[in-house]
C-alpha positions in Angstrom: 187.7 98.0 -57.9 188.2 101.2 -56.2 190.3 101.9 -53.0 190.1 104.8 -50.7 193.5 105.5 -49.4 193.1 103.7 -45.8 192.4 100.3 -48.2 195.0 101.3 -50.4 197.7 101.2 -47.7 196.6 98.2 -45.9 196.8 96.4 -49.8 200.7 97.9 -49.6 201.3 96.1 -46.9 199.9 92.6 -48.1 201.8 93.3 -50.7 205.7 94.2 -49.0 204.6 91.2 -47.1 204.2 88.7 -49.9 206.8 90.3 -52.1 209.4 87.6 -53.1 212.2 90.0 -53.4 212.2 91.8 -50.5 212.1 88.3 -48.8 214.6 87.3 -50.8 217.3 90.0 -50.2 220.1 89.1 -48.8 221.1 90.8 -45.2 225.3 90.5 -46.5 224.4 92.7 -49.3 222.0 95.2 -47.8 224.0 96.0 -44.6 226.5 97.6 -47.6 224.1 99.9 -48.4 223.3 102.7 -46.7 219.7 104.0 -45.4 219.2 105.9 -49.0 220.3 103.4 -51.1 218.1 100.8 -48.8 215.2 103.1 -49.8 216.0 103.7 -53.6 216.4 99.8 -53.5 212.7 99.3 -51.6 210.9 102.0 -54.3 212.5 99.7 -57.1 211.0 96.4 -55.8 208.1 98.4 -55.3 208.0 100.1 -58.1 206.1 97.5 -60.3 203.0 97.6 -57.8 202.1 101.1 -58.4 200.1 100.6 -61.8 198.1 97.8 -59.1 197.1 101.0 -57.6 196.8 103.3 -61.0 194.0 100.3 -62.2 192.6 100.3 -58.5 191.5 103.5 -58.9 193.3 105.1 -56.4 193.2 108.9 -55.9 196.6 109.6 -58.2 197.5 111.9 -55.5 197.6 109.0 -53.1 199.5 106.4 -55.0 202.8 108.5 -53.6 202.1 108.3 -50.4 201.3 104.6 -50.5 204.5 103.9 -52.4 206.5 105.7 -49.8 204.5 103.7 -46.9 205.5 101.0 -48.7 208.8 101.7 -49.2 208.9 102.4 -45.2 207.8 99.1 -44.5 210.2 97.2 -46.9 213.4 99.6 -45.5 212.1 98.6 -41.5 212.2 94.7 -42.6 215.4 94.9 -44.1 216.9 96.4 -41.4 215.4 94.0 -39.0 217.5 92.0 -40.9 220.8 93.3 -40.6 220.3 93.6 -37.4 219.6 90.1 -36.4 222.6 89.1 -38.9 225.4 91.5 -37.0 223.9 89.9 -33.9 224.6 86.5 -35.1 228.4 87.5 -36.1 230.7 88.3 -33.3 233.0 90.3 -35.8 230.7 92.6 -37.3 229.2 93.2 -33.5 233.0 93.9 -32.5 233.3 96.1 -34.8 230.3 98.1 -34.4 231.1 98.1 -30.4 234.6 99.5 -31.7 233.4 102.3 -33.9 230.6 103.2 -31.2 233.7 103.2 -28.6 235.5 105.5 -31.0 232.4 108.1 -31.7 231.8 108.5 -27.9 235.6 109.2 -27.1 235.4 111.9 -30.2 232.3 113.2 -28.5 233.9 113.7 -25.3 236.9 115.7 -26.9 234.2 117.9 -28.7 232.3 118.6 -25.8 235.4 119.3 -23.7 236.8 122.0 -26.3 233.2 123.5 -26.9 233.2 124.3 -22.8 236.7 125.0 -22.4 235.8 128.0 -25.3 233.4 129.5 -23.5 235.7 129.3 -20.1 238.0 131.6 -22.7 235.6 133.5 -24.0 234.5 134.3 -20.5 238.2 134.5 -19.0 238.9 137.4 -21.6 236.0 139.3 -20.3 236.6 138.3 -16.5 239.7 136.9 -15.3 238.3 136.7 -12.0 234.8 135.7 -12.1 235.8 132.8 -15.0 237.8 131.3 -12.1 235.0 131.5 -9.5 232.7 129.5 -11.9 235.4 127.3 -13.6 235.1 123.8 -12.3 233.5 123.0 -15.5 236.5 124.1 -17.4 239.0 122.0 -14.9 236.5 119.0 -15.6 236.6 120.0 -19.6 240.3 120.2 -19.7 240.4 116.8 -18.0 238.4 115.1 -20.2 239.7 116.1 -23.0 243.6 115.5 -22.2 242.1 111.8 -21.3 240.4 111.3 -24.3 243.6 112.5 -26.9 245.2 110.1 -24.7 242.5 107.5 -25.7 242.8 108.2 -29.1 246.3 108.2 -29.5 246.3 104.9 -28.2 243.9 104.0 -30.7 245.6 104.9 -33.7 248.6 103.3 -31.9 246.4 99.9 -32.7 245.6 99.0 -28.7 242.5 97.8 -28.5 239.5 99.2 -26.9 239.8 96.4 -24.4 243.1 97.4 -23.5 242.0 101.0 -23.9 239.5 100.5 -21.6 241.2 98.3 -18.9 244.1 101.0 -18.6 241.6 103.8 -17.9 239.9 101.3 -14.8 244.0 101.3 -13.8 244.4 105.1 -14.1 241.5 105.7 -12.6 242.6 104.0 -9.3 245.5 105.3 -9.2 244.3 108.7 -9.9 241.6 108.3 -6.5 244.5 107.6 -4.6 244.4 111.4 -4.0 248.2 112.8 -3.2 247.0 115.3 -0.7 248.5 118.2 -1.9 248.5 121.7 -0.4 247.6 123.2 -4.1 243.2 123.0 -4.5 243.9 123.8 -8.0 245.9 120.1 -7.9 243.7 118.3 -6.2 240.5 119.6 -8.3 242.2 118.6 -11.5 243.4 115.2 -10.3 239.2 114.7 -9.0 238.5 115.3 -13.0 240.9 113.1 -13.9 239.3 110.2 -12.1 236.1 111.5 -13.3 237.4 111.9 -16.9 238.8 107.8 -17.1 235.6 106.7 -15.1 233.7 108.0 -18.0 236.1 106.3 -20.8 236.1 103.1 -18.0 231.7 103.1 -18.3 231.6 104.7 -21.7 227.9 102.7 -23.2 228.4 101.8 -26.6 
Protein backbone atom coordinates (compact mmCIF):
# COMPACT_ATOMS: atom_id res chain seq x y z
CA UNK A 1 0.00 0.00 0.00
CA UNK A 2 0.96 3.47 -0.47
CA UNK A 3 0.46 6.41 1.90
CA UNK A 4 0.54 10.11 1.15
CA UNK A 5 1.92 11.84 4.14
CA UNK A 6 -1.59 13.15 5.73
CA UNK A 7 -2.36 8.94 5.88
CA UNK A 8 1.06 8.44 6.97
CA UNK A 9 0.69 10.54 10.13
CA UNK A 10 -2.66 9.60 11.07
CA UNK A 11 -1.13 5.62 10.81
CA UNK A 12 1.65 7.21 13.47
CA UNK A 13 -0.68 8.01 15.68
CA UNK A 14 -2.65 4.55 15.69
CA UNK A 15 0.46 3.37 16.17
CA UNK A 16 1.99 5.66 19.47
CA UNK A 17 -1.54 4.72 20.53
CA UNK A 18 -1.33 1.06 20.49
CA UNK A 19 2.34 0.88 21.19
CA UNK A 20 2.89 -1.44 24.35
CA UNK A 21 5.94 0.33 25.51
CA UNK A 22 5.03 3.66 25.54
CA UNK A 23 1.97 2.42 27.59
CA UNK A 24 4.06 0.53 29.53
CA UNK A 25 6.67 3.15 30.68
CA UNK A 26 6.79 3.82 33.90
CA UNK A 27 5.96 7.71 35.15
CA UNK A 28 8.89 7.02 38.35
CA UNK A 29 11.40 6.47 35.71
CA UNK A 30 10.51 8.96 33.04
CA UNK A 31 10.05 12.06 35.37
CA UNK A 32 14.13 11.34 35.80
CA UNK A 33 14.63 12.15 32.48
CA UNK A 34 14.71 15.13 31.12
CA UNK A 35 12.69 16.64 27.92
CA UNK A 36 15.69 15.31 25.54
CA UNK A 37 16.26 12.25 26.85
CA UNK A 38 12.19 11.73 26.97
CA UNK A 39 12.49 12.34 23.20
CA UNK A 40 15.68 10.18 22.37
CA UNK A 41 13.72 7.56 24.48
CA UNK A 42 10.24 8.14 22.18
CA UNK A 43 12.47 7.90 18.71
CA UNK A 44 13.78 4.55 20.18
CA UNK A 45 10.34 2.93 20.83
CA UNK A 46 9.53 4.36 17.63
CA UNK A 47 12.25 3.56 15.86
CA UNK A 48 11.17 -0.05 14.83
CA UNK A 49 7.98 1.53 12.97
CA UNK A 50 9.82 3.45 10.45
CA UNK A 51 10.59 0.40 7.91
CA UNK A 52 6.29 0.17 8.34
CA UNK A 53 6.52 3.34 6.64
CA UNK A 54 9.83 2.52 4.20
CA UNK A 55 7.43 -0.74 2.86
CA UNK A 56 4.28 1.70 2.88
CA UNK A 57 5.79 3.55 0.36
CA UNK A 58 6.03 6.59 1.95
CA UNK A 59 7.74 9.65 0.24
CA UNK A 60 11.42 8.85 2.11
CA UNK A 61 11.48 12.48 2.70
CA UNK A 62 8.49 12.18 4.78
CA UNK A 63 9.17 9.22 6.92
CA UNK A 64 11.24 11.99 9.16
CA UNK A 65 8.73 14.12 9.67
CA UNK A 66 6.33 11.33 10.63
CA UNK A 67 8.83 9.84 13.07
CA UNK A 68 9.33 13.24 14.76
CA UNK A 69 5.27 13.63 14.90
CA UNK A 70 5.42 10.60 16.39
CA UNK A 71 7.93 11.04 18.67
CA UNK A 72 5.87 14.42 19.67
CA UNK A 73 2.99 12.48 20.47
CA UNK A 74 4.70 9.73 22.54
CA UNK A 75 6.84 12.77 24.59
CA UNK A 76 3.08 14.76 25.27
CA UNK A 77 1.66 11.31 26.70
CA UNK A 78 4.49 10.67 28.82
CA UNK A 79 4.42 13.78 30.27
CA UNK A 80 0.75 13.63 30.86
CA UNK A 81 1.95 11.14 32.88
CA UNK A 82 4.31 12.66 35.13
CA UNK A 83 2.14 15.10 35.66
CA UNK A 84 -0.84 13.25 37.00
CA UNK A 85 1.85 11.15 39.09
CA UNK A 86 3.52 14.44 40.92
CA UNK A 87 -0.24 15.32 41.39
CA UNK A 88 -0.97 12.24 43.15
CA UNK A 89 2.23 12.63 45.57
CA UNK A 90 2.25 15.41 47.96
CA UNK A 91 6.15 15.30 48.21
CA UNK A 92 7.14 15.63 44.76
CA UNK A 93 4.26 18.53 44.39
CA UNK A 94 6.02 20.14 47.64
CA UNK A 95 8.90 20.12 46.21
CA UNK A 96 8.13 21.43 42.94
CA UNK A 97 6.05 24.34 44.82
CA UNK A 98 9.52 24.82 46.72
CA UNK A 99 11.80 25.11 43.72
CA UNK A 100 9.10 27.27 41.78
CA UNK A 101 9.10 29.52 45.21
CA UNK A 102 12.95 29.60 44.94
CA UNK A 103 13.08 30.55 40.94
CA UNK A 104 10.61 33.54 41.49
CA UNK A 105 12.52 34.92 44.54
CA UNK A 106 15.88 34.62 42.27
CA UNK A 107 13.90 36.35 39.60
CA UNK A 108 13.01 39.14 41.73
CA UNK A 109 16.66 39.74 42.77
CA UNK A 110 17.58 39.74 38.98
CA UNK A 111 15.14 42.06 38.01
CA UNK A 112 15.85 44.39 40.96
CA UNK A 113 19.77 44.57 40.11
CA UNK A 114 19.01 44.85 36.16
CA UNK A 115 16.90 48.27 37.14
CA UNK A 116 18.90 49.43 39.82
CA UNK A 117 21.86 49.36 36.82
CA UNK A 118 20.32 51.42 34.66
CA UNK A 119 19.30 53.96 37.72
CA UNK A 120 23.49 53.98 37.83
CA UNK A 121 24.06 54.15 34.60
CA UNK A 122 21.67 57.02 34.38
CA UNK A 123 22.85 58.70 37.88
CA UNK A 124 26.52 58.94 36.35
CA UNK A 125 25.17 60.79 33.40
CA UNK A 126 22.54 62.86 35.57
CA UNK A 127 22.59 63.07 39.21
CA UNK A 128 19.71 65.13 39.10
CA UNK A 129 17.32 63.94 36.61
CA UNK A 130 18.10 60.03 37.85
CA UNK A 131 16.51 61.26 41.14
CA UNK A 132 13.45 62.93 39.55
CA UNK A 133 12.64 59.54 37.72
CA UNK A 134 13.91 57.16 40.47
CA UNK A 135 11.01 55.50 42.26
CA UNK A 136 11.74 52.55 40.24
CA UNK A 137 15.14 52.33 41.68
CA UNK A 138 13.73 52.86 45.50
CA UNK A 139 11.14 50.05 44.55
CA UNK A 140 14.34 47.93 42.90
CA UNK A 141 16.49 48.36 45.88
CA UNK A 142 13.55 47.24 48.01
CA UNK A 143 12.94 44.22 46.41
CA UNK A 144 16.00 43.15 46.17
CA UNK A 145 17.18 43.68 49.95
CA UNK A 146 13.80 41.63 50.64
CA UNK A 147 14.52 38.89 48.54
CA UNK A 148 18.52 38.31 49.90
CA UNK A 149 16.65 38.32 52.95
CA UNK A 150 14.38 35.58 51.52
CA UNK A 151 17.11 33.65 50.38
CA UNK A 152 19.27 33.74 53.26
CA UNK A 153 16.61 32.42 55.12
CA UNK A 154 16.33 29.69 52.73
CA UNK A 155 19.71 28.42 52.77
CA UNK A 156 19.26 28.85 56.57
CA UNK A 157 16.74 25.75 56.07
CA UNK A 158 13.25 27.84 57.08
CA UNK A 159 10.78 26.79 55.05
CA UNK A 160 8.96 28.52 52.36
CA UNK A 161 5.91 28.39 54.70
CA UNK A 162 7.74 30.09 57.35
CA UNK A 163 9.35 32.22 54.60
CA UNK A 164 6.32 33.16 53.49
CA UNK A 165 4.26 33.75 56.80
CA UNK A 166 7.15 36.20 58.11
CA UNK A 167 6.94 38.35 54.97
CA UNK A 168 2.71 38.62 55.58
CA UNK A 169 4.26 39.78 59.35
CA UNK A 170 6.75 42.27 57.86
CA UNK A 171 4.57 43.41 55.60
CA UNK A 172 2.08 44.69 58.36
CA UNK A 173 4.36 45.99 60.21
CA UNK A 174 5.97 47.75 57.46
CA UNK A 175 2.23 49.58 56.45
CA UNK A 176 2.20 50.75 59.83
CA UNK A 177 3.84 53.83 58.23
CA UNK A 178 6.13 55.76 61.00
CA UNK A 179 5.29 59.20 59.60
CA UNK A 180 8.53 60.46 59.20
CA UNK A 181 9.46 64.03 58.07
CA UNK A 182 12.20 62.32 55.51
CA UNK A 183 9.98 61.46 51.80
CA UNK A 184 12.98 59.54 50.90
CA UNK A 185 11.98 57.28 54.21
CA UNK A 186 8.68 57.03 53.78
CA UNK A 187 9.03 56.05 49.91
CA UNK A 188 11.42 53.34 50.74
CA UNK A 189 9.43 51.90 53.70
CA UNK A 190 6.07 51.99 50.79
CA UNK A 191 8.59 49.52 48.68
CA UNK A 192 9.18 47.56 51.37
CA UNK A 193 5.54 46.68 51.98
CA UNK A 194 5.35 46.38 48.25
CA UNK A 195 8.53 44.21 48.06
CA UNK A 196 7.10 41.42 51.03
CA UNK A 197 3.47 41.69 49.46
CA UNK A 198 5.05 40.28 46.40
CA UNK A 199 7.15 37.41 48.29
CA UNK A 200 3.59 37.19 50.59
CA UNK A 201 1.48 36.49 46.80
CA UNK A 202 4.43 35.21 44.93
CA UNK A 203 2.29 32.30 42.35
CA UNK A 204 4.24 29.39 42.11
Amino acid sequence: MRLNKGQAMEAMTGKVLSNSEVASADAKDLRLMDYTQLQESAYRVLKTTELFFINAEVNPRYVEDVLSAGAAQVVSIWRDRIHTYEESEPSIVAERQDRGFRFMVDRMVADAQEELAKFNKRYAENPLYAFEWGTDAVQAAANQDVALRVKAALDAGHTREEVIKDARQQLGYALRLSGSTSPMSNLAEQAKAIAYGKIAGLKY
